[in-house]
PQR file of N, CA, C, O and H, with PARSE charges and radii, in Angstrom:
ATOM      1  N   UNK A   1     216.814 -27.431  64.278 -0.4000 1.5000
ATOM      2  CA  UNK A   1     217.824 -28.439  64.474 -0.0000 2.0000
ATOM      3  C   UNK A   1     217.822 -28.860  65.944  0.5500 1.7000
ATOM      4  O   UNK A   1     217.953 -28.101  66.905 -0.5500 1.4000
ATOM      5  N   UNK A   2     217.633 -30.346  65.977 -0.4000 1.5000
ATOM      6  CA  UNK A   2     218.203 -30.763  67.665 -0.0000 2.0000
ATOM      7  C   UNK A   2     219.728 -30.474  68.194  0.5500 1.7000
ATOM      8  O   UNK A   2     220.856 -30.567  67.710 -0.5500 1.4000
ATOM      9  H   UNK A   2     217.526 -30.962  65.197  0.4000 1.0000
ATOM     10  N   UNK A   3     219.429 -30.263  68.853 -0.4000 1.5000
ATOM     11  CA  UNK A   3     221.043 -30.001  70.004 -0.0000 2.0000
ATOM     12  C   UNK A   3     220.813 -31.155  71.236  0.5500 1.7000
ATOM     13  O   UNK A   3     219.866 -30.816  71.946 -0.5500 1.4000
ATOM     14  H   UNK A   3     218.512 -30.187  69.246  0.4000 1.0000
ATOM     15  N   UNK A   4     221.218 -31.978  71.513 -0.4000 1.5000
ATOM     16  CA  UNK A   4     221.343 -32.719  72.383 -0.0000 2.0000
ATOM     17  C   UNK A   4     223.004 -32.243  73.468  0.5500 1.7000
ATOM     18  O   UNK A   4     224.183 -32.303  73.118 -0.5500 1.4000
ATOM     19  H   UNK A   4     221.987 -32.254  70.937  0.4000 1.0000
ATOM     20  N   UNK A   5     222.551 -31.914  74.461 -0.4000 1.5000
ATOM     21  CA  UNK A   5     223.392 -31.298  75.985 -0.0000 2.0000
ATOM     22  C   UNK A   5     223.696 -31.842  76.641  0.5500 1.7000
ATOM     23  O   UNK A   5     224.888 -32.045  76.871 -0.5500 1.4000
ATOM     24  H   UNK A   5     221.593 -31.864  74.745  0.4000 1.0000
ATOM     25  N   UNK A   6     222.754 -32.328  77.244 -0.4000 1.5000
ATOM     26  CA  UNK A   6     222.458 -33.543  78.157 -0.0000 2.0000
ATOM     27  C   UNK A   6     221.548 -34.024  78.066  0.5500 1.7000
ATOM     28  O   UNK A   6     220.432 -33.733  77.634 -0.5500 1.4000
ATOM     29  H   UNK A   6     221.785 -32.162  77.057  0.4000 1.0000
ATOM     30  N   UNK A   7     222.630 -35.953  79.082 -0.4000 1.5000
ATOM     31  CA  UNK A   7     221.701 -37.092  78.726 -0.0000 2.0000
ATOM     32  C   UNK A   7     221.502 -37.623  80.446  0.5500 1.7000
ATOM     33  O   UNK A   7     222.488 -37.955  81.105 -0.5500 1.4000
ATOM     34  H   UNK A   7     223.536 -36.189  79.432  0.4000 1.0000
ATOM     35  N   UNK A   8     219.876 -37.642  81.111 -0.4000 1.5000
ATOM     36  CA  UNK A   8     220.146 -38.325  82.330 -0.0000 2.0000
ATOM     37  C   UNK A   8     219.421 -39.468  82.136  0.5500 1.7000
ATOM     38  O   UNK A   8     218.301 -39.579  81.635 -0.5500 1.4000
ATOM     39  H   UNK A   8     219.076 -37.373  80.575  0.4000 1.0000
ATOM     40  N   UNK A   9     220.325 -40.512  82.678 -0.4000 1.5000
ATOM     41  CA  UNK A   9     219.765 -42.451  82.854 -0.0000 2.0000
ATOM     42  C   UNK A   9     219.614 -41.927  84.199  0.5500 1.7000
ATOM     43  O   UNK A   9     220.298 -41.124  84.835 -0.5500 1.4000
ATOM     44  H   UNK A   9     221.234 -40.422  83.084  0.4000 1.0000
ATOM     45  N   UNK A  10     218.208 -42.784  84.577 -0.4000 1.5000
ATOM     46  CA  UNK A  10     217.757 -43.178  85.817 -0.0000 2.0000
ATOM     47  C   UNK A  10     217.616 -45.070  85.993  0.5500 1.7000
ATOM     48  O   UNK A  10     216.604 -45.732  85.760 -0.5500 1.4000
ATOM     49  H   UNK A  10     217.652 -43.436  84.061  0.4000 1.0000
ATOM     50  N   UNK A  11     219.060 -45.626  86.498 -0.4000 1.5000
ATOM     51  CA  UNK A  11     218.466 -47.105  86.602 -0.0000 2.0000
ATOM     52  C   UNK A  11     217.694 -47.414  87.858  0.5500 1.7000
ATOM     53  O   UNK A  11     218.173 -47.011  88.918 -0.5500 1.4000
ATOM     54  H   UNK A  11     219.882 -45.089  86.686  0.4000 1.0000
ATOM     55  N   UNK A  12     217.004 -47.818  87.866 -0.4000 1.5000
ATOM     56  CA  UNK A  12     215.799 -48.615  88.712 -0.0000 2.0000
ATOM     57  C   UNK A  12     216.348 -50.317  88.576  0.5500 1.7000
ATOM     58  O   UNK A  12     216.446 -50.968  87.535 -0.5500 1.4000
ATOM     59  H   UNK A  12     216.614 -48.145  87.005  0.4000 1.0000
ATOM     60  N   UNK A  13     216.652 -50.758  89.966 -0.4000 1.5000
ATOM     61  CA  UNK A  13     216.789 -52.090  90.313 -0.0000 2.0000
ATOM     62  C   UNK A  13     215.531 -52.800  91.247  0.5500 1.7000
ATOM     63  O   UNK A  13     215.460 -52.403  92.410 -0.5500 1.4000
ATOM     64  H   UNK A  13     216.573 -50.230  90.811  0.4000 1.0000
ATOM     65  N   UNK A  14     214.865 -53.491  90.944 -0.4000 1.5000
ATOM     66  CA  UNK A  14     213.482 -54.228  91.152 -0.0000 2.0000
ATOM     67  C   UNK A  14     214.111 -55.535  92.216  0.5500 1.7000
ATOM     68  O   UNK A  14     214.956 -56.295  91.743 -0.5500 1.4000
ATOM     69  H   UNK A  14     214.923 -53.813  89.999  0.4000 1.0000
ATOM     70  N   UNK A  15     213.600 -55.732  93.753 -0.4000 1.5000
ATOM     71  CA  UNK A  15     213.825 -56.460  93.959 -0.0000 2.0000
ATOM     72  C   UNK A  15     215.466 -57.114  94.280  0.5500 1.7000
ATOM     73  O   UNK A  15     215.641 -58.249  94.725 -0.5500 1.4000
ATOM     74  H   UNK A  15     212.913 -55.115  94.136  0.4000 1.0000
ATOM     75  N   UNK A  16     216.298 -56.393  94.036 -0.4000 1.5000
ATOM     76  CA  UNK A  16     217.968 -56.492  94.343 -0.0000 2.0000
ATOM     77  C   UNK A  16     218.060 -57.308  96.015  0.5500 1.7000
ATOM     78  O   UNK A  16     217.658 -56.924  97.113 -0.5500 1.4000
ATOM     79  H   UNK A  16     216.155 -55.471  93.674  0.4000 1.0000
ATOM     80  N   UNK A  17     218.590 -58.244  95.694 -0.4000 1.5000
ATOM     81  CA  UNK A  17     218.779 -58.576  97.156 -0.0000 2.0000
ATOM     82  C   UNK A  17     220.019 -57.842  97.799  0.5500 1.7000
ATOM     83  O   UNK A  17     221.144 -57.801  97.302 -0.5500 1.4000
ATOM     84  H   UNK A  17     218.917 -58.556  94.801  0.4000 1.0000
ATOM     85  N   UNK A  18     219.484 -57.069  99.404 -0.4000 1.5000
ATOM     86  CA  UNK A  18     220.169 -56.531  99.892 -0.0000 2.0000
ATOM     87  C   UNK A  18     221.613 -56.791 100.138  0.5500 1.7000
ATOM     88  O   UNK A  18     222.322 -55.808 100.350 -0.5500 1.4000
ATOM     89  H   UNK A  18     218.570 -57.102  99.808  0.4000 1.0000
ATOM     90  N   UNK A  19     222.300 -58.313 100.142 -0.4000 1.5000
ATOM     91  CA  UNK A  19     223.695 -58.502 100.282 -0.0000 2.0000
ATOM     92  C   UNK A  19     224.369 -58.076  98.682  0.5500 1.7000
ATOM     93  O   UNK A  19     225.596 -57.980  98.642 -0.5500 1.4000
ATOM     94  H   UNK A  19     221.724 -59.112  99.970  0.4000 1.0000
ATOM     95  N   UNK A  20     223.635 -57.841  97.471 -0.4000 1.5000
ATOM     96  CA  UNK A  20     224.068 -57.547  96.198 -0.0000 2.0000
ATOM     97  C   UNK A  20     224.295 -56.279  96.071  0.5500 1.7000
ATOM     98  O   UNK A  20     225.115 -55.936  95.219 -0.5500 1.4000
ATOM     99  H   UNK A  20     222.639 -57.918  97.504  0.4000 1.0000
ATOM    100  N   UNK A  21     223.658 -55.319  96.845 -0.4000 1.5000
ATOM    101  CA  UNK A  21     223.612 -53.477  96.552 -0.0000 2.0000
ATOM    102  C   UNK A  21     224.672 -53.145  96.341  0.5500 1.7000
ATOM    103  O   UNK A  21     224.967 -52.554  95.302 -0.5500 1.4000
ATOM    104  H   UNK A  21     222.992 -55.598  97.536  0.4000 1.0000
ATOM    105  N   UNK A  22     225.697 -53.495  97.459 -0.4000 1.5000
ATOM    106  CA  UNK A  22     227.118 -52.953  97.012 -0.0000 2.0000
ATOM    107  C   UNK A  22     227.563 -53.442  95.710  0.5500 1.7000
ATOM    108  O   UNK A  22     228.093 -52.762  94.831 -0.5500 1.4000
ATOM    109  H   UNK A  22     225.457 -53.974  98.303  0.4000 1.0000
ATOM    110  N   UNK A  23     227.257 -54.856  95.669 -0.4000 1.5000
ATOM    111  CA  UNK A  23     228.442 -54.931  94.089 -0.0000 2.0000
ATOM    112  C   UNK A  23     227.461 -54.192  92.800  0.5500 1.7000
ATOM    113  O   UNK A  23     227.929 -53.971  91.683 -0.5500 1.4000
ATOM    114  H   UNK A  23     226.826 -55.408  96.382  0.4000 1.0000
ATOM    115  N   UNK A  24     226.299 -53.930  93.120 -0.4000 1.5000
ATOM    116  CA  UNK A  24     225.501 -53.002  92.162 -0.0000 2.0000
ATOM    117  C   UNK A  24     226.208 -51.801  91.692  0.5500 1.7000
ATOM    118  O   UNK A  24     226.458 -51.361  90.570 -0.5500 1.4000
ATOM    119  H   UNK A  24     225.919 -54.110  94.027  0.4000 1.0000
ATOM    120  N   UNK A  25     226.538 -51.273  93.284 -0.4000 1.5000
ATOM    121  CA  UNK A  25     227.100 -49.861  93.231 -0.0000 2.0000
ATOM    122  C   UNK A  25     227.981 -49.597  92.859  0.5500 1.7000
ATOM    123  O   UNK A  25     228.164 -48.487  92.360 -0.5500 1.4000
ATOM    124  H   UNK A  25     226.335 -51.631  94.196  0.4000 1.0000
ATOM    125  N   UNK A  26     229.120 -50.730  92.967 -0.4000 1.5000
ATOM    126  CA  UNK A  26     230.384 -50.859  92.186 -0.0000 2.0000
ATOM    127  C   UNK A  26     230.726 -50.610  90.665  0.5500 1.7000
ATOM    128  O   UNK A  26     231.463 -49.889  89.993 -0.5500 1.4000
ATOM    129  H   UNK A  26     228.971 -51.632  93.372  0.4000 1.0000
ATOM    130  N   UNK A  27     229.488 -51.915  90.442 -0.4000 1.5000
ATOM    131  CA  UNK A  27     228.875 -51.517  88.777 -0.0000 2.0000
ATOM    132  C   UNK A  27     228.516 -50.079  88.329  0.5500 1.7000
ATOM    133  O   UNK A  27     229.055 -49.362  87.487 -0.5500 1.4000
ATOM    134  H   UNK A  27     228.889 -52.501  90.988  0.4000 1.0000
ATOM    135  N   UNK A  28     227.902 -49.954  88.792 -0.4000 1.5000
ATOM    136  CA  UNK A  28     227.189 -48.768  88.596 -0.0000 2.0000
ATOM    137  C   UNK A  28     228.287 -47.589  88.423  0.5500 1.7000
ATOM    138  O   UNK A  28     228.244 -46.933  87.382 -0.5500 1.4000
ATOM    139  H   UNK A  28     227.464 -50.537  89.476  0.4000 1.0000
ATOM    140  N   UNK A  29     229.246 -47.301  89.377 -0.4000 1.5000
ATOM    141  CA  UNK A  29     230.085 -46.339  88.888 -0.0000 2.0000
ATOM    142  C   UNK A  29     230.904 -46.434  88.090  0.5500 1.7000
ATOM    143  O   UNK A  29     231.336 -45.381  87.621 -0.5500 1.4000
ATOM    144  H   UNK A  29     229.281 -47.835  90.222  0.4000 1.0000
ATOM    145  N   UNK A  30     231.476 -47.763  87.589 -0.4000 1.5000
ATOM    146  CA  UNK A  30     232.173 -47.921  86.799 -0.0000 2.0000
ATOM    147  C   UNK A  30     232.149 -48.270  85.246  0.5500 1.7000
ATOM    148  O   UNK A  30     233.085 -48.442  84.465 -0.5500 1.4000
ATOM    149  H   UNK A  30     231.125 -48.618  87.970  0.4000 1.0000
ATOM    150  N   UNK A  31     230.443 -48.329  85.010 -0.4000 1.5000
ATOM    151  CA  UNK A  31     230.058 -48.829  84.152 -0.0000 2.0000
ATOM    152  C   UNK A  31     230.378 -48.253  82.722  0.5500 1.7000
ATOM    153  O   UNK A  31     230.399 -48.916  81.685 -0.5500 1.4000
ATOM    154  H   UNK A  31     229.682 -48.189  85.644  0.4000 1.0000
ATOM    155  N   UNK A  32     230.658 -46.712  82.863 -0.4000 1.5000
ATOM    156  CA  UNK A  32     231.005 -45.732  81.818 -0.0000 2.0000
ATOM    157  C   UNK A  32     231.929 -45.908  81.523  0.5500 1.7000
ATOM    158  O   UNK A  32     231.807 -45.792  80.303 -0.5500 1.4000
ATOM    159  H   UNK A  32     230.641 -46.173  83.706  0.4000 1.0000
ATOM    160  N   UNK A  33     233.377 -46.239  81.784 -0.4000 1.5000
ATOM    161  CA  UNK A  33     234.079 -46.242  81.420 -0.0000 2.0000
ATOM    162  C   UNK A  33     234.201 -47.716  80.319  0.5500 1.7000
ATOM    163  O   UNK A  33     235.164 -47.837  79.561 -0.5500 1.4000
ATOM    164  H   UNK A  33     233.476 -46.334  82.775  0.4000 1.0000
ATOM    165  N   UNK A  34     233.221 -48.625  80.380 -0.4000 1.5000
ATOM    166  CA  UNK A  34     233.290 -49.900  79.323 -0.0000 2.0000
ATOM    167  C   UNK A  34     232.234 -49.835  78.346  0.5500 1.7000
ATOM    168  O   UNK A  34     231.962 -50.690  77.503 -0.5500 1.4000
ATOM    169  H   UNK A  34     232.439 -48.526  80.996  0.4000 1.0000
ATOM    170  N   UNK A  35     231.620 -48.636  78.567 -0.4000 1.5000
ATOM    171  CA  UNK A  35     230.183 -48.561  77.892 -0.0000 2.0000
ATOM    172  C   UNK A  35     230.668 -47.864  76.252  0.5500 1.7000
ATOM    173  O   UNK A  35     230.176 -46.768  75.983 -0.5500 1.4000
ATOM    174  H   UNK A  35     231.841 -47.942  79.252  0.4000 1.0000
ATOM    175  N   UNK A  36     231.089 -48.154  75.787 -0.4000 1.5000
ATOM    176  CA  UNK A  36     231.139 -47.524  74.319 -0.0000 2.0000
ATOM    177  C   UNK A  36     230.462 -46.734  73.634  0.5500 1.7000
ATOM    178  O   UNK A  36     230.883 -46.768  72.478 -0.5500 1.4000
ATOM    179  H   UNK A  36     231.488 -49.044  76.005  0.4000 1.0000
ATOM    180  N   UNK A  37     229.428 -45.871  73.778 -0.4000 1.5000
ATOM    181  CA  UNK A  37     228.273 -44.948  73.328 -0.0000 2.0000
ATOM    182  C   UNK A  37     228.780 -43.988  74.427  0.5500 1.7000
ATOM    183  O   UNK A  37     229.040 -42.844  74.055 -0.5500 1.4000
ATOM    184  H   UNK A  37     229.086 -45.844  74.718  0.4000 1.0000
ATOM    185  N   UNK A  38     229.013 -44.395  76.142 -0.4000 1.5000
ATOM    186  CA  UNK A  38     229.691 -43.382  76.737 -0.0000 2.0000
ATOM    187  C   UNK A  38     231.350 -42.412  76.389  0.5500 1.7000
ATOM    188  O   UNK A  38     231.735 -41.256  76.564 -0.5500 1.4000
ATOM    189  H   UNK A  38     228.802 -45.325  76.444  0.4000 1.0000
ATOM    190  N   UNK A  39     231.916 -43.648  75.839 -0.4000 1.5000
ATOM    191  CA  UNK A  39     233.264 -43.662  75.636 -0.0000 2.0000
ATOM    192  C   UNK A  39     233.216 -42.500  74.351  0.5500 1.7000
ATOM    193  O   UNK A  39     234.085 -41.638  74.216 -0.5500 1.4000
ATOM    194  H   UNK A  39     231.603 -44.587  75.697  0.4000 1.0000
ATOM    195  N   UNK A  40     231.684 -42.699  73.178 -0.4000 1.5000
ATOM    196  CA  UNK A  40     231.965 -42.514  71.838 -0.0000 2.0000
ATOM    197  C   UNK A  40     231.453 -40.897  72.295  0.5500 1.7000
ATOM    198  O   UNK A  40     232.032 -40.170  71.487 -0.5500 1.4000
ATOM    199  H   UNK A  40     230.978 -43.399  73.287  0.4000 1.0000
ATOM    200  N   UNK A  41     230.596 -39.991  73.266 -0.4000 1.5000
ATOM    201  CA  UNK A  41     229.895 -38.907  73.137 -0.0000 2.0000
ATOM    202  C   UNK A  41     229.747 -38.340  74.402  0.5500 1.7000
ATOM    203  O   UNK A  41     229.098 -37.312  74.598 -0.5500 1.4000
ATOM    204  H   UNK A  41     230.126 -40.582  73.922  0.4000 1.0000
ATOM    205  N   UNK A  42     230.517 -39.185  75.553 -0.4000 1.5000
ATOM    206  CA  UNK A  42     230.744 -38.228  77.033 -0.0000 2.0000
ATOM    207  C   UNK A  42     231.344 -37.380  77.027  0.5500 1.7000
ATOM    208  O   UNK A  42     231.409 -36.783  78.102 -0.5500 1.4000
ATOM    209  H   UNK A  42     231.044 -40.020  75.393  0.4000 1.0000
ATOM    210  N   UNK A  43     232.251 -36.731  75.675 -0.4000 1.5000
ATOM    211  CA  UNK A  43     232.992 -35.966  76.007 -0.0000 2.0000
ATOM    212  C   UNK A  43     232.168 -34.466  75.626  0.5500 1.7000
ATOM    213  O   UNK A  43     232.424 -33.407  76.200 -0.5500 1.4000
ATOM    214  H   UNK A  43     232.198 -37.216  74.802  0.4000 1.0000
ATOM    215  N   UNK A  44     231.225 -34.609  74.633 -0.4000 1.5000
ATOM    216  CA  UNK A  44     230.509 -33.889  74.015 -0.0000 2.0000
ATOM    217  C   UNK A  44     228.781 -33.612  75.235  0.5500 1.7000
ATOM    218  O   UNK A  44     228.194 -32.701  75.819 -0.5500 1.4000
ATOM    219  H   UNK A  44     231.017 -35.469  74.167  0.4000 1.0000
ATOM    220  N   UNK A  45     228.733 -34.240  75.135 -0.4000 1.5000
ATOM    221  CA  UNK A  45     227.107 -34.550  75.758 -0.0000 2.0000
ATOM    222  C   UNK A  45     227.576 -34.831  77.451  0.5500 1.7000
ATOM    223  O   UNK A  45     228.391 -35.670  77.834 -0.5500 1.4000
ATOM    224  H   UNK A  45     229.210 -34.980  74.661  0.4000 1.0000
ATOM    225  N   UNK A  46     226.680 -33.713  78.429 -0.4000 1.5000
ATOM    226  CA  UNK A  46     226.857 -34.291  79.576 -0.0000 2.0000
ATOM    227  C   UNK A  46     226.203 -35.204  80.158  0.5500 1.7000
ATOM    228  O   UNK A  46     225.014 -35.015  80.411 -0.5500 1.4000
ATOM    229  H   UNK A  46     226.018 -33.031  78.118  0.4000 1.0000
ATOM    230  N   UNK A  47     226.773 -36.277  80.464 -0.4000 1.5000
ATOM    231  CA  UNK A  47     225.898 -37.351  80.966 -0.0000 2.0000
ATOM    232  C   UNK A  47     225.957 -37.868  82.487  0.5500 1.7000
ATOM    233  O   UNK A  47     226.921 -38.251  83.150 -0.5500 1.4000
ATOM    234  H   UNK A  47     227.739 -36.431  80.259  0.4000 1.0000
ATOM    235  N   UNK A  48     224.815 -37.767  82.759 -0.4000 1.5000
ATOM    236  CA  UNK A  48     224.684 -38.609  84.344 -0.0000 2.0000
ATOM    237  C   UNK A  48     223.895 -39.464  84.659  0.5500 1.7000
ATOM    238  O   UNK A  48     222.793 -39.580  84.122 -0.5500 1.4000
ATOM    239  H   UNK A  48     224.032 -37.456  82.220  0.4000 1.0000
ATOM    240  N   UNK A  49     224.384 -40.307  85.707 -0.4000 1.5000
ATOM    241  CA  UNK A  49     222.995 -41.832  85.840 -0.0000 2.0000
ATOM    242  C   UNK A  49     223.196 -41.671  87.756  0.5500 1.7000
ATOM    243  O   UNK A  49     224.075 -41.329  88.547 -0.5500 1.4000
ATOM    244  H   UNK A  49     225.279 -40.213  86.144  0.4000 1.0000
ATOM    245  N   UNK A  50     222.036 -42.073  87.787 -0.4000 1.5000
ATOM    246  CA  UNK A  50     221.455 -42.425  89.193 -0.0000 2.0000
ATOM    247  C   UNK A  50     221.221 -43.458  89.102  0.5500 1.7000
ATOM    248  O   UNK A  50     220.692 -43.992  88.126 -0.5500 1.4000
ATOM    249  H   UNK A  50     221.321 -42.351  87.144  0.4000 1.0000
ATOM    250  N   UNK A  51     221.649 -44.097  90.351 -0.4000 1.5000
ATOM    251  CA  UNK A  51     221.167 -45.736  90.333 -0.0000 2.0000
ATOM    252  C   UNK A  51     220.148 -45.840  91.808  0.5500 1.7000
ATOM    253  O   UNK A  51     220.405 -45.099  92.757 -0.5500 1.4000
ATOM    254  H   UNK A  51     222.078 -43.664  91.144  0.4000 1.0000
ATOM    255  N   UNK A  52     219.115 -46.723  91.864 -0.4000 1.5000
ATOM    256  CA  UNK A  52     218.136 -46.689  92.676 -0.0000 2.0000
ATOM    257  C   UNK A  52     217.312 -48.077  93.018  0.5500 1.7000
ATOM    258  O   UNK A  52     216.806 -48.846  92.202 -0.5500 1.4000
ATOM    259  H   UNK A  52     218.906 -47.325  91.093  0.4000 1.0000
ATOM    260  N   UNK A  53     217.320 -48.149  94.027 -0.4000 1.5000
ATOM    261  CA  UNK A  53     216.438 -49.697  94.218 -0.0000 2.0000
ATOM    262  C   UNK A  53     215.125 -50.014  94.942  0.5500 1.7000
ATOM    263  O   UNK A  53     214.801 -49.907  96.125 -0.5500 1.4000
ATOM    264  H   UNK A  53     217.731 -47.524  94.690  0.4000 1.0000
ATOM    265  N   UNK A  54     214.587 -50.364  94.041 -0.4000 1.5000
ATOM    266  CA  UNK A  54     213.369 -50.639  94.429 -0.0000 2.0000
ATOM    267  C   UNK A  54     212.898 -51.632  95.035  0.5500 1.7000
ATOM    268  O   UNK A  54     213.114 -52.662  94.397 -0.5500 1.4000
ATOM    269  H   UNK A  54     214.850 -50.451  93.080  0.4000 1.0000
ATOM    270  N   UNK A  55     212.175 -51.854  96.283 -0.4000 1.5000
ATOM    271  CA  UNK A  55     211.685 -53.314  96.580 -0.0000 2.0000
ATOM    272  C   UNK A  55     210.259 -53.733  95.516  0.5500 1.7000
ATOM    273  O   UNK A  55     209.469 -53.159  94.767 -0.5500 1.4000
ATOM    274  H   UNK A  55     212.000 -51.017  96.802  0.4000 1.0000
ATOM    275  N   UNK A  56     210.485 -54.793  95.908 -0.4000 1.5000
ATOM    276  CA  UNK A  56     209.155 -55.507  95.436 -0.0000 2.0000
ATOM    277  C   UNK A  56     208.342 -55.217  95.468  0.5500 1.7000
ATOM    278  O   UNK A  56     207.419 -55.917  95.051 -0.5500 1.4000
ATOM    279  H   UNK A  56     211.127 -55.259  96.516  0.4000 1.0000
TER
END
């Protein structure tokens, strides 16, 4: 049987223009709380995301 524990997202941003990072980051932490799959199994499953930017 699977057991799923934990779940880690790694987002990768391509190219983000540097005056946007912050409102990325904004997103980014807040995003769980509107995400509905988070809402439906964060309480069960530990989940974490890294957010990261990549240049071109």
């Amino acid at each position: 049987m699977l057991v799923i524990k934990r779940i880690r997202v790694r987002y990768q941003l391509k190219g983000c223009p540097p005056d946007k990072e912050d409102a990325a980051r904004r997103a980014h932490e807040h995003h769980a709380a509107k995400c509905p799959v988070y809402r439906s199994i964060g309480g069960c499953i530990d989940i974490s995301t890294t957010l990261e930017f990549v240049p071109r």
